[in-house]
N, CA, C and O atoms as a GROMACS GRO file, in nm:
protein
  476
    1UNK      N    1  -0.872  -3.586   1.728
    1UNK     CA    2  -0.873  -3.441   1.708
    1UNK      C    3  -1.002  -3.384   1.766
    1UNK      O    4  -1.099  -3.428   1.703
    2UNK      N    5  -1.042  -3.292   1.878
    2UNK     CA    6  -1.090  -3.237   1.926
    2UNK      C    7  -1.168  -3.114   1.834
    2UNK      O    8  -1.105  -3.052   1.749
    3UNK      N    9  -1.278  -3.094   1.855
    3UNK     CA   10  -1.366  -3.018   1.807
    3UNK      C   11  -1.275  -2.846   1.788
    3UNK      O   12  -1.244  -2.788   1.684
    4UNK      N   13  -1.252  -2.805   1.928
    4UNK     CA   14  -1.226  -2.737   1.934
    4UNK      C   15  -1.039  -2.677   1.840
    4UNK      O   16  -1.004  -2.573   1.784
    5UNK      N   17  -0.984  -2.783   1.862
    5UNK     CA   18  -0.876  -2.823   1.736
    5UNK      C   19  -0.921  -2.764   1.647
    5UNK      O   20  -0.881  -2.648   1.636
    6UNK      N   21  -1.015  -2.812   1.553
    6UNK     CA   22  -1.050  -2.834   1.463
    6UNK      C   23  -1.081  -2.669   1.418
    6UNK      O   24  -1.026  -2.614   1.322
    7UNK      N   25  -1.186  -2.598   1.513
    7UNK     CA   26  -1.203  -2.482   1.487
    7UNK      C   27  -1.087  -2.414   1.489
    7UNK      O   28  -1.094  -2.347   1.386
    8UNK      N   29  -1.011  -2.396   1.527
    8UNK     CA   30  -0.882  -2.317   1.527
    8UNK      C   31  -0.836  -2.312   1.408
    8UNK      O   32  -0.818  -2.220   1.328
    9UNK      N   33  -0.810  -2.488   1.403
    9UNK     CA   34  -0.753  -2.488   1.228
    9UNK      C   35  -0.802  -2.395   1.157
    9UNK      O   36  -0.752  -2.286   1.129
   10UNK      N   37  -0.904  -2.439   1.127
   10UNK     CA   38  -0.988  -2.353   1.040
   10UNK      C   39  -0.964  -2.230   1.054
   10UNK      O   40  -0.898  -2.188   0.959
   11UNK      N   41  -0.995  -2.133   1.150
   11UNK     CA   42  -0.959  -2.002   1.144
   11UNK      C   43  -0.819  -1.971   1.103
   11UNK      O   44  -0.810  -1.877   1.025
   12UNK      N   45  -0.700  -2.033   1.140
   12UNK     CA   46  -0.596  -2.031   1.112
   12UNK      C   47  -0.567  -2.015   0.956
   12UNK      O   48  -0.477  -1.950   0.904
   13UNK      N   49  -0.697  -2.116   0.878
   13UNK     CA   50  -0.662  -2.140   0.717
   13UNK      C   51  -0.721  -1.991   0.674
   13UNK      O   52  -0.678  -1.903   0.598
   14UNK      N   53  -0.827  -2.001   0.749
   14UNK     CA   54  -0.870  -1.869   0.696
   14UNK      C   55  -0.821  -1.760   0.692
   14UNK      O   56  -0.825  -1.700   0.585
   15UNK      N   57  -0.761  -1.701   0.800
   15UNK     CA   58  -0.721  -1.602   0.767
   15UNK      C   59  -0.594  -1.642   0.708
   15UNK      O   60  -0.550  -1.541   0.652
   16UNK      N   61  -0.497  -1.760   0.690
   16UNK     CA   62  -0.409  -1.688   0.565
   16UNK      C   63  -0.455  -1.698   0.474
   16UNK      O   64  -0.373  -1.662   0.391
   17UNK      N   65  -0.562  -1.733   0.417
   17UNK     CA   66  -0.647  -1.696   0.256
   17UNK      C   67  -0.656  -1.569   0.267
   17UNK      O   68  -0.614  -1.495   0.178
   18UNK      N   69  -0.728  -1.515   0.407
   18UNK     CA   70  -0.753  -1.371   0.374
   18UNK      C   71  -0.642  -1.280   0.357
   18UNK      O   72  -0.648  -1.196   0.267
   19UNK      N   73  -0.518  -1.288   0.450
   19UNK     CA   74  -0.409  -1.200   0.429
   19UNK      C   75  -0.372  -1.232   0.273
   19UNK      O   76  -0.348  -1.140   0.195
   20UNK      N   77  -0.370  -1.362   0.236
   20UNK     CA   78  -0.314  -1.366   0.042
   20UNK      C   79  -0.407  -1.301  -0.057
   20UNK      O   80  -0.362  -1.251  -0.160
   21UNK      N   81  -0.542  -1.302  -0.027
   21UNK     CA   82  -0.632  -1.195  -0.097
   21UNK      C   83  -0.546  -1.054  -0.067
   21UNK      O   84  -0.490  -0.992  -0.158
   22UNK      N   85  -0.544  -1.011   0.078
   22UNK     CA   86  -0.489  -0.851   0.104
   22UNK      C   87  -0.409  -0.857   0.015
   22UNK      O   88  -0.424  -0.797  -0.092
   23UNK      N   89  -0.281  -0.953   0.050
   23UNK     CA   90  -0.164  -0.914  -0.094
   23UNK      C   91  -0.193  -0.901  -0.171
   23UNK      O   92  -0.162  -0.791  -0.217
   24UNK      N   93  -0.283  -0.997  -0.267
   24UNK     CA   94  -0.270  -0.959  -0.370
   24UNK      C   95  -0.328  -0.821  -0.451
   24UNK      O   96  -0.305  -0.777  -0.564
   25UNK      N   97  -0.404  -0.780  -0.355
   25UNK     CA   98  -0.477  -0.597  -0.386
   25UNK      C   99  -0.416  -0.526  -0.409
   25UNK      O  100  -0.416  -0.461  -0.513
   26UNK      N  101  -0.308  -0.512  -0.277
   26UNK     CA  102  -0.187  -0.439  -0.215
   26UNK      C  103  -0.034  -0.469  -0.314
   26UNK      O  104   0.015  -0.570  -0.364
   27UNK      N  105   0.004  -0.330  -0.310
   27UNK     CA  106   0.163  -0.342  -0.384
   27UNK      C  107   0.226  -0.248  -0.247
   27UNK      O  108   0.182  -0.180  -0.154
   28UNK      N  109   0.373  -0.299  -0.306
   28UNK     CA  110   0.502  -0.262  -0.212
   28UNK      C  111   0.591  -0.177  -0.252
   28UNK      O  112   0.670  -0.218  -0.338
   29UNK      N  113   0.605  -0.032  -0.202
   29UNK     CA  114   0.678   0.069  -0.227
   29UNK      C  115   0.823  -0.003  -0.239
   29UNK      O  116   0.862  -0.067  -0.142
   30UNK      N  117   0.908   0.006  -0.357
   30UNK     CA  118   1.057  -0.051  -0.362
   30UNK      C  119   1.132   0.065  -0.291
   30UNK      O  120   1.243   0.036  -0.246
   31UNK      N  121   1.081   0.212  -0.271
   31UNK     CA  122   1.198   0.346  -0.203
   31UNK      C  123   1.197   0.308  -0.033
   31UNK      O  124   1.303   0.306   0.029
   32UNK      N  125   1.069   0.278   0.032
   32UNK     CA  126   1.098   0.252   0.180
   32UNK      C  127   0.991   0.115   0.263
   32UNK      O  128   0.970   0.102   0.384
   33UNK      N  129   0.951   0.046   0.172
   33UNK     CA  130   0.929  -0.082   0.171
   33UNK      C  131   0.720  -0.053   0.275
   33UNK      O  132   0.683  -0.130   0.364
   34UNK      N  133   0.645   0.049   0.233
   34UNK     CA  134   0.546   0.011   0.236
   34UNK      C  135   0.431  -0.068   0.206
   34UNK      O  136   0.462  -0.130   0.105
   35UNK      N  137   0.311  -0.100   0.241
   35UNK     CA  138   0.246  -0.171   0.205
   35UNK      C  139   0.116  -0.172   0.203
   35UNK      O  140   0.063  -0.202   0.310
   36UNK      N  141   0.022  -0.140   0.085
   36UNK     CA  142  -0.098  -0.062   0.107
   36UNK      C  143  -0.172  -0.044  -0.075
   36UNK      O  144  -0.175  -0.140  -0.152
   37UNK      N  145  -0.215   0.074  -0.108
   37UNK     CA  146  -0.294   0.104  -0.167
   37UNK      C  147  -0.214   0.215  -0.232
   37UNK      O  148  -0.172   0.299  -0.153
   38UNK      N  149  -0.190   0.228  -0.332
   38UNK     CA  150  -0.095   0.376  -0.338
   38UNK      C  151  -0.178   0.476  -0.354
   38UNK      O  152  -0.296   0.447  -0.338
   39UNK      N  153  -0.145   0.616  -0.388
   39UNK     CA  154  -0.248   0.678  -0.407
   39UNK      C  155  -0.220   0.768  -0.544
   39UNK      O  156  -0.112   0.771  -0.602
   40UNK      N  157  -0.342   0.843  -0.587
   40UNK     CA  158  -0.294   0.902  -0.727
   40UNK      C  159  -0.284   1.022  -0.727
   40UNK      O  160  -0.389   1.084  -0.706
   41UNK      N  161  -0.197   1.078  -0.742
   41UNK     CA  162  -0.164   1.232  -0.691
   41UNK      C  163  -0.104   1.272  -0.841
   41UNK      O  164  -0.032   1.201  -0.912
   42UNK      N  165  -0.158   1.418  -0.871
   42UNK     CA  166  -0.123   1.508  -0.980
   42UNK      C  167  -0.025   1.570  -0.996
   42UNK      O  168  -0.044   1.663  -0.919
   43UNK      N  169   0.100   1.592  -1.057
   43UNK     CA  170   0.209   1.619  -1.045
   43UNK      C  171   0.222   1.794  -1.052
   43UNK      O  172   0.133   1.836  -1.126
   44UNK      N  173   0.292   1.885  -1.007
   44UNK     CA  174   0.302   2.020  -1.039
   44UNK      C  175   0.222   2.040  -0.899
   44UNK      O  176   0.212   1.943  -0.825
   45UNK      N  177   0.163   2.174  -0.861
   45UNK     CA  178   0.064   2.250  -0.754
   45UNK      C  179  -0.042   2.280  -0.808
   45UNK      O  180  -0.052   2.298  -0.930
   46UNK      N  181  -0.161   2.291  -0.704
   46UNK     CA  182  -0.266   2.391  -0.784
   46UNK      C  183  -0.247   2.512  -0.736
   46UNK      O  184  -0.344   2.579  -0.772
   47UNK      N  185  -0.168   2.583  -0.666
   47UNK     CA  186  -0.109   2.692  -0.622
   47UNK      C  187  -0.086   2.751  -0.774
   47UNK      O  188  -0.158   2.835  -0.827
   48UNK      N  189   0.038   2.686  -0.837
   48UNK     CA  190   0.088   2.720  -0.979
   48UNK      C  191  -0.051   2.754  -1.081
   48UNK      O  192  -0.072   2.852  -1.153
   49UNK      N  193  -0.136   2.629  -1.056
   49UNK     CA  194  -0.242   2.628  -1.138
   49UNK      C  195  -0.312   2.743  -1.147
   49UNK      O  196  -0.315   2.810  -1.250
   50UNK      N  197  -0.374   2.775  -1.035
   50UNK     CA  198  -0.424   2.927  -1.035
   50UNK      C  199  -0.370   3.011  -1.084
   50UNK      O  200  -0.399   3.071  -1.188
   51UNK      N  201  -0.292   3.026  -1.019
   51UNK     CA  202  -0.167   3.140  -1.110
   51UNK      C  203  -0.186   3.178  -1.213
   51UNK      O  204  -0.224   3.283  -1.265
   52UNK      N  205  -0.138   3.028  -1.258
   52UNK     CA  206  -0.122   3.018  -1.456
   52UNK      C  207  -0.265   3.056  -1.494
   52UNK      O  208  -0.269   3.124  -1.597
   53UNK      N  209  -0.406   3.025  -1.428
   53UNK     CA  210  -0.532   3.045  -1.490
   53UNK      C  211  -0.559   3.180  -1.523
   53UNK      O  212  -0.619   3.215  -1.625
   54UNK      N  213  -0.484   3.303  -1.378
   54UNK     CA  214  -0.534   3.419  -1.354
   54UNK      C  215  -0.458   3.485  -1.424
   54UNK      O  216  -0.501   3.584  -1.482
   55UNK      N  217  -0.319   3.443  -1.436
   55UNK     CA  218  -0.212   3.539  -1.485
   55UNK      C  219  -0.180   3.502  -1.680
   55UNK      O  220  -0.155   3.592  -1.761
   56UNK      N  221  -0.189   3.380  -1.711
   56UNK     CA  222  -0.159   3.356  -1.812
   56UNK      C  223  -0.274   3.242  -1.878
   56UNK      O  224  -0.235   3.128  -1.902
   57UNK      N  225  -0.407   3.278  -1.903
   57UNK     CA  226  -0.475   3.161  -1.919
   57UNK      C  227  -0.438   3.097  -2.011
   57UNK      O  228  -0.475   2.988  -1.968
   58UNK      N  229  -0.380   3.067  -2.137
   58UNK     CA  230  -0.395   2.957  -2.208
   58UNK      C  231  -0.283   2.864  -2.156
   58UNK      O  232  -0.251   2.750  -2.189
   59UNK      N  233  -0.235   2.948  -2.065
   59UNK     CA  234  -0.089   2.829  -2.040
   59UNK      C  235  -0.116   2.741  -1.896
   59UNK      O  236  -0.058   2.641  -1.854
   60UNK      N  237  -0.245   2.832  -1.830
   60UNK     CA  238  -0.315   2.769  -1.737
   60UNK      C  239  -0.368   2.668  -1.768
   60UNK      O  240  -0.333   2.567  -1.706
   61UNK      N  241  -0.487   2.655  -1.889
   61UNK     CA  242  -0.517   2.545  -1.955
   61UNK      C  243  -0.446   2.428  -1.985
   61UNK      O  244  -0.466   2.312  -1.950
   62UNK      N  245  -0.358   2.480  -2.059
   62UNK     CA  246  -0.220   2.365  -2.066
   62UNK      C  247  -0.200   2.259  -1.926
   62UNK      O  248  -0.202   2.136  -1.918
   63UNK      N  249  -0.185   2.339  -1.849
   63UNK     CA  250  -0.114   2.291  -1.718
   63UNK      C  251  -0.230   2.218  -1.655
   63UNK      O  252  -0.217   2.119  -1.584
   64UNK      N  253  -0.331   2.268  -1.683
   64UNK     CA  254  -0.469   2.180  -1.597
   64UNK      C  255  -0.461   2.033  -1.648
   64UNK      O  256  -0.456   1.925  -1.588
   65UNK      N  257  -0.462   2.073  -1.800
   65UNK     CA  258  -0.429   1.922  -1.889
   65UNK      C  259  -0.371   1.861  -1.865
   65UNK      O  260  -0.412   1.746  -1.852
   66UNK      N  261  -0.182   1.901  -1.832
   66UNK     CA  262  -0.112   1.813  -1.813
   66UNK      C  263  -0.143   1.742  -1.656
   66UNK      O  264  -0.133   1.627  -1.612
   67UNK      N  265  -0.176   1.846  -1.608
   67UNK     CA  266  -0.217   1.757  -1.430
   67UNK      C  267  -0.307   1.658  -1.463
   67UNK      O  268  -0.273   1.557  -1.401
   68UNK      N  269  -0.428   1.631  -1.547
   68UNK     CA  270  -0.504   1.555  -1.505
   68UNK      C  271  -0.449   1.418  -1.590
   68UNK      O  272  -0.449   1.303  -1.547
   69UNK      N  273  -0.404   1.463  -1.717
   69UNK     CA  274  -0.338   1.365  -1.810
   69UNK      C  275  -0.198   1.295  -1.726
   69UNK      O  276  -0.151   1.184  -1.754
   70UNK      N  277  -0.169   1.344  -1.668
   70UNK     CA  278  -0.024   1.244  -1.582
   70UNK      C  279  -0.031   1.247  -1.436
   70UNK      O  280   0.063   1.280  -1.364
   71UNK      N  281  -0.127   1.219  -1.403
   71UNK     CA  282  -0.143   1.135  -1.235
   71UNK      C  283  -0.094   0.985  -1.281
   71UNK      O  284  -0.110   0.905  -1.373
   72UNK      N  285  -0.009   1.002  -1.134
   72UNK     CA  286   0.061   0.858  -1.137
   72UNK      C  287   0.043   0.826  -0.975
   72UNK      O  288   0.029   0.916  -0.892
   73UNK      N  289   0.044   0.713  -0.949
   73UNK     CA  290   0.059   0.664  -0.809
   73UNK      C  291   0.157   0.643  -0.773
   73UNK      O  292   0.239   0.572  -0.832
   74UNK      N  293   0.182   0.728  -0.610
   74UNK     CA  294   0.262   0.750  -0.496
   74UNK      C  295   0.259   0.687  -0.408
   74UNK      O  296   0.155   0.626  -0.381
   75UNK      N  297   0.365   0.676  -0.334
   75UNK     CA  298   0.361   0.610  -0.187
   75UNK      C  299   0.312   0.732  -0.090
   75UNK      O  300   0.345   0.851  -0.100
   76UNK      N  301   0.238   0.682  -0.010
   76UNK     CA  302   0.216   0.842   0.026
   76UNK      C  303   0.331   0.878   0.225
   76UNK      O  304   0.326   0.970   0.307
   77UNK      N  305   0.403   0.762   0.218
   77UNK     CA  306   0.510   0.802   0.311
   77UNK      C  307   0.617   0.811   0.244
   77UNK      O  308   0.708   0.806   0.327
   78UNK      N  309   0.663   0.821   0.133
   78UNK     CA  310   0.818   0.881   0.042
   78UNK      C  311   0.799   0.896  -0.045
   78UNK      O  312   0.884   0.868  -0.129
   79UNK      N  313   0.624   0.974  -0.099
   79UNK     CA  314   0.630   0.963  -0.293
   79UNK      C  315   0.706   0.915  -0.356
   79UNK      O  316   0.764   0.987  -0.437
   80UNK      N  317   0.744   0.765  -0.347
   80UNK     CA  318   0.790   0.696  -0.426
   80UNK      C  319   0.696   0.622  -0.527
   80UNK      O  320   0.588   0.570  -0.501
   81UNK      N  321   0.766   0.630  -0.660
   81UNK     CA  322   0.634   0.562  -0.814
   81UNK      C  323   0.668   0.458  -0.828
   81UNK      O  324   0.614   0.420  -0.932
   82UNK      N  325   0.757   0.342  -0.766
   82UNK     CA  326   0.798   0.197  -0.818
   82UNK      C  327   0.734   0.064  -0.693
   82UNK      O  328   0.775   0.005  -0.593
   83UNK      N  329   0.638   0.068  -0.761
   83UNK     CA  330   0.603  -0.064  -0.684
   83UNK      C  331   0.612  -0.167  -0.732
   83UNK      O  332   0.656  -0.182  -0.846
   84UNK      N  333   0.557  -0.300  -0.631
   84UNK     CA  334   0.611  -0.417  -0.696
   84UNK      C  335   0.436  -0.493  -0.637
   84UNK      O  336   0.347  -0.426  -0.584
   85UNK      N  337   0.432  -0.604  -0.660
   85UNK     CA  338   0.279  -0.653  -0.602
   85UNK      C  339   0.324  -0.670  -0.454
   85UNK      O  340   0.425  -0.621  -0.405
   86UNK      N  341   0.220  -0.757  -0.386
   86UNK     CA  342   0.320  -0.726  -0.212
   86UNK      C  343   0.289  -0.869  -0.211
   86UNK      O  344   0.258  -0.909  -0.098
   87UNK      N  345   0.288  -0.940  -0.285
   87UNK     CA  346   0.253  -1.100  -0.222
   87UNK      C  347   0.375  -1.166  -0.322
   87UNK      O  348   0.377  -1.288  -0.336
   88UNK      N  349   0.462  -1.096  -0.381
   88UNK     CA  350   0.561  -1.143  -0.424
   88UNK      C  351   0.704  -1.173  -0.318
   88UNK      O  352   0.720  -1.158  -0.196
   89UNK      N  353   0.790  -1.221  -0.426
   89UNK     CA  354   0.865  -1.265  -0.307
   89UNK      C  355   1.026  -1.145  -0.294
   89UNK      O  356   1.122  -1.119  -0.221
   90UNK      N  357   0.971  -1.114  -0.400
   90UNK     CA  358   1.075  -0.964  -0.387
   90UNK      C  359   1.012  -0.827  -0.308
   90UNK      O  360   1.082  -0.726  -0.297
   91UNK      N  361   0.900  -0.832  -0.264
   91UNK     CA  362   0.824  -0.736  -0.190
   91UNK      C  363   0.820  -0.791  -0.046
   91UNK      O  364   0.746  -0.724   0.025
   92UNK      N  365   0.875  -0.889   0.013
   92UNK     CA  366   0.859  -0.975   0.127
   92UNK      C  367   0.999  -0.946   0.135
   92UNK      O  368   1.026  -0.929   0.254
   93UNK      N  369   1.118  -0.929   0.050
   93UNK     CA  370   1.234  -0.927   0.084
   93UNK      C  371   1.280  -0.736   0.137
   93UNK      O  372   1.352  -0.690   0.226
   94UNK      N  373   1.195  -0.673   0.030
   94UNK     CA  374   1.173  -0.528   0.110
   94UNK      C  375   1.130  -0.537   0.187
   94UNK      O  376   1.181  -0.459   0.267
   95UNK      N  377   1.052  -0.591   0.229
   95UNK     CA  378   0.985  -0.508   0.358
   95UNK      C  379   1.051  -0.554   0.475
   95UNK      O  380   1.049  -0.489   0.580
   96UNK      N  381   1.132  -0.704   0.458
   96UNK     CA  382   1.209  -0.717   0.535
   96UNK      C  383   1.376  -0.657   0.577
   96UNK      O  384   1.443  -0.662   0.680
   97UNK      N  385   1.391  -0.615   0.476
   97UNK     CA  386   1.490  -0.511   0.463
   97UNK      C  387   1.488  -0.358   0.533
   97UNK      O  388   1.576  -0.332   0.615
   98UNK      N  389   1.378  -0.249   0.496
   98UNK     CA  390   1.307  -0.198   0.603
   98UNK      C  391   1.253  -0.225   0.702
   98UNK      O  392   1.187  -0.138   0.759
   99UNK      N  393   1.264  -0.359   0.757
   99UNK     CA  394   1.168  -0.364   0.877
   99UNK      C  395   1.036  -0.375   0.881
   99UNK      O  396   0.989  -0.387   0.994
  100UNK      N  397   0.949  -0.374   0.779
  100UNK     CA  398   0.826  -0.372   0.783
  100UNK      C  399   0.817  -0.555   0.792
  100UNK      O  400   0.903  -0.642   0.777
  101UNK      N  401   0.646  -0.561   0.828
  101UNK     CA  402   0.568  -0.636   0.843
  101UNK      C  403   0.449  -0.642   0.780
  101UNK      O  404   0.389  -0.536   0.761
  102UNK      N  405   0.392  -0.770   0.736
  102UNK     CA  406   0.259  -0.754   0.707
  102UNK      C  407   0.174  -0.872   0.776
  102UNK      O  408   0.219  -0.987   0.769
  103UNK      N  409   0.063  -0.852   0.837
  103UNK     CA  410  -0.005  -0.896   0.916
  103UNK      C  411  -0.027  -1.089   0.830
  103UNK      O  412  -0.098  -1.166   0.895
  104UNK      N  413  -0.010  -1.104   0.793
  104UNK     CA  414   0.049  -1.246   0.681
  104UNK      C  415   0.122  -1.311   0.708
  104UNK      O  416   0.123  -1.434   0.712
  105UNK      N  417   0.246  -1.187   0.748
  105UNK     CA  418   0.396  -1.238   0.791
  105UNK      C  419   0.394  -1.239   0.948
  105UNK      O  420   0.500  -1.184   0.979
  106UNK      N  421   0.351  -1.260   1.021
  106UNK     CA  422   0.344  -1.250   1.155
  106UNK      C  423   0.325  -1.371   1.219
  106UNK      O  424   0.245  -1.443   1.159
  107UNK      N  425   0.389  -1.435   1.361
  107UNK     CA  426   0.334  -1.547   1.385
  107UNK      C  427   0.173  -1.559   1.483
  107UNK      O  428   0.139  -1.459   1.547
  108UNK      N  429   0.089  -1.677   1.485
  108UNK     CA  430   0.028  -1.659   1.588
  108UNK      C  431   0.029  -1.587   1.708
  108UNK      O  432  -0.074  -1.545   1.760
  109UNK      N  433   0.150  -1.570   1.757
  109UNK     CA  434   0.180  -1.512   1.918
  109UNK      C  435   0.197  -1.344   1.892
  109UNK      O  436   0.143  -1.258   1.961
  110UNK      N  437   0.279  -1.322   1.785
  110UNK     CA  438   0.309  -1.216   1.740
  110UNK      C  439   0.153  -1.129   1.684
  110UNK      O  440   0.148  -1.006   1.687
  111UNK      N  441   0.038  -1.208   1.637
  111UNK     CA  442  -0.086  -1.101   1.644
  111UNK      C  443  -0.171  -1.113   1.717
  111UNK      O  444  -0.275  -1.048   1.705
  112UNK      N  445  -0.148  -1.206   1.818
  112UNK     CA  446  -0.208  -1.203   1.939
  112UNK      C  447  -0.203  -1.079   2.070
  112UNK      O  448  -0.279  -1.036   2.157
  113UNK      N  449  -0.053  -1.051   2.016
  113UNK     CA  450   0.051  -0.946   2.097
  113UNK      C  451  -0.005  -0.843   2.035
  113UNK      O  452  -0.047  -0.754   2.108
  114UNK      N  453  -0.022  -0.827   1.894
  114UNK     CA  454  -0.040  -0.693   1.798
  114UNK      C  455  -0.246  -0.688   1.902
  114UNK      O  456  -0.265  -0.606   1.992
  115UNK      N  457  -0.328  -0.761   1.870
  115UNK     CA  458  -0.434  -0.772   1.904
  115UNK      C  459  -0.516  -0.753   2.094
  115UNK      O  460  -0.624  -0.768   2.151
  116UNK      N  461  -0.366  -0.710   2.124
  116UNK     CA  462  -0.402  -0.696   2.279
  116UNK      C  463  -0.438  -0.904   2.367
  116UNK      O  464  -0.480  -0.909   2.483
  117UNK      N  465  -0.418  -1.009   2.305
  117UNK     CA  466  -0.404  -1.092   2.396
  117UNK      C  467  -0.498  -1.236   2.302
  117UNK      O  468  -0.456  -1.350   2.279
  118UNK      N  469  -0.642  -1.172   2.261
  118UNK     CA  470  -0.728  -1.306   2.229
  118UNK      C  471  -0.716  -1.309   2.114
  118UNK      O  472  -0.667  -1.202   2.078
  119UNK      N  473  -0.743  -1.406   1.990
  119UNK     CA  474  -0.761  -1.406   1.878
  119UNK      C  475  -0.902  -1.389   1.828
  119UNK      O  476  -0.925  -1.388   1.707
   0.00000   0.00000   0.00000
């Protein structure tokens, strides 16, 4: 086994440790099979909010409350709220279902291609 072998391996191990760390950070939208970070978004407008502050304050109050008391996390390409972890094996079956990919799931040649040519 050649030195240079050898280094490859290695990088090879490495980064799938590193893509199984990414998963495991990362969850998988179940509505259109993303893969990422979700985000936490407040439900209702602050359009409304104002409103309610200028036109009706105690019900403005109310409403500020309920915005900050029920943020939930979104997908932020289909506000979808049901995720799953993404290193599972039902989140690998979405994304293959949509078409998605995750840089994990890819072969050598295939992120070489994504990477413009060198590793």
């Amino acid at each position: 086994m050649s030195i240079g072998n050898a280094i490859a391996g290695a990088r090879a191990g490495m980064q799938k440790s590193r893509d199984a760390r990414e998963l495991a950070e990362h969850q998988t939208c179940t509505r259109c099979g993303w893969t990422g970070n979700p985000e936490k978004k407040a439900p209702g407008t602050m359009g409304k909010e104002i409103a309610l502050w200028i036109l009706v304050f105690p019900v403005g109050i109310l409403y500020s409350i309920w915005r900050m008391v029920f943020k939930r996390e979104q997908c932020p390409e289909c506000n979808g709220t049901q995720f799953v972890p993404a290193g599972s094996v039902y989140a690998a079956t979405i994304r293959k279902t949509f078409g998605r990919t995750w840089p994990g799931e890819l072969s050598a040649e295939q992120r070489r291609a994504r990477k413009g040519g060198a590793l």
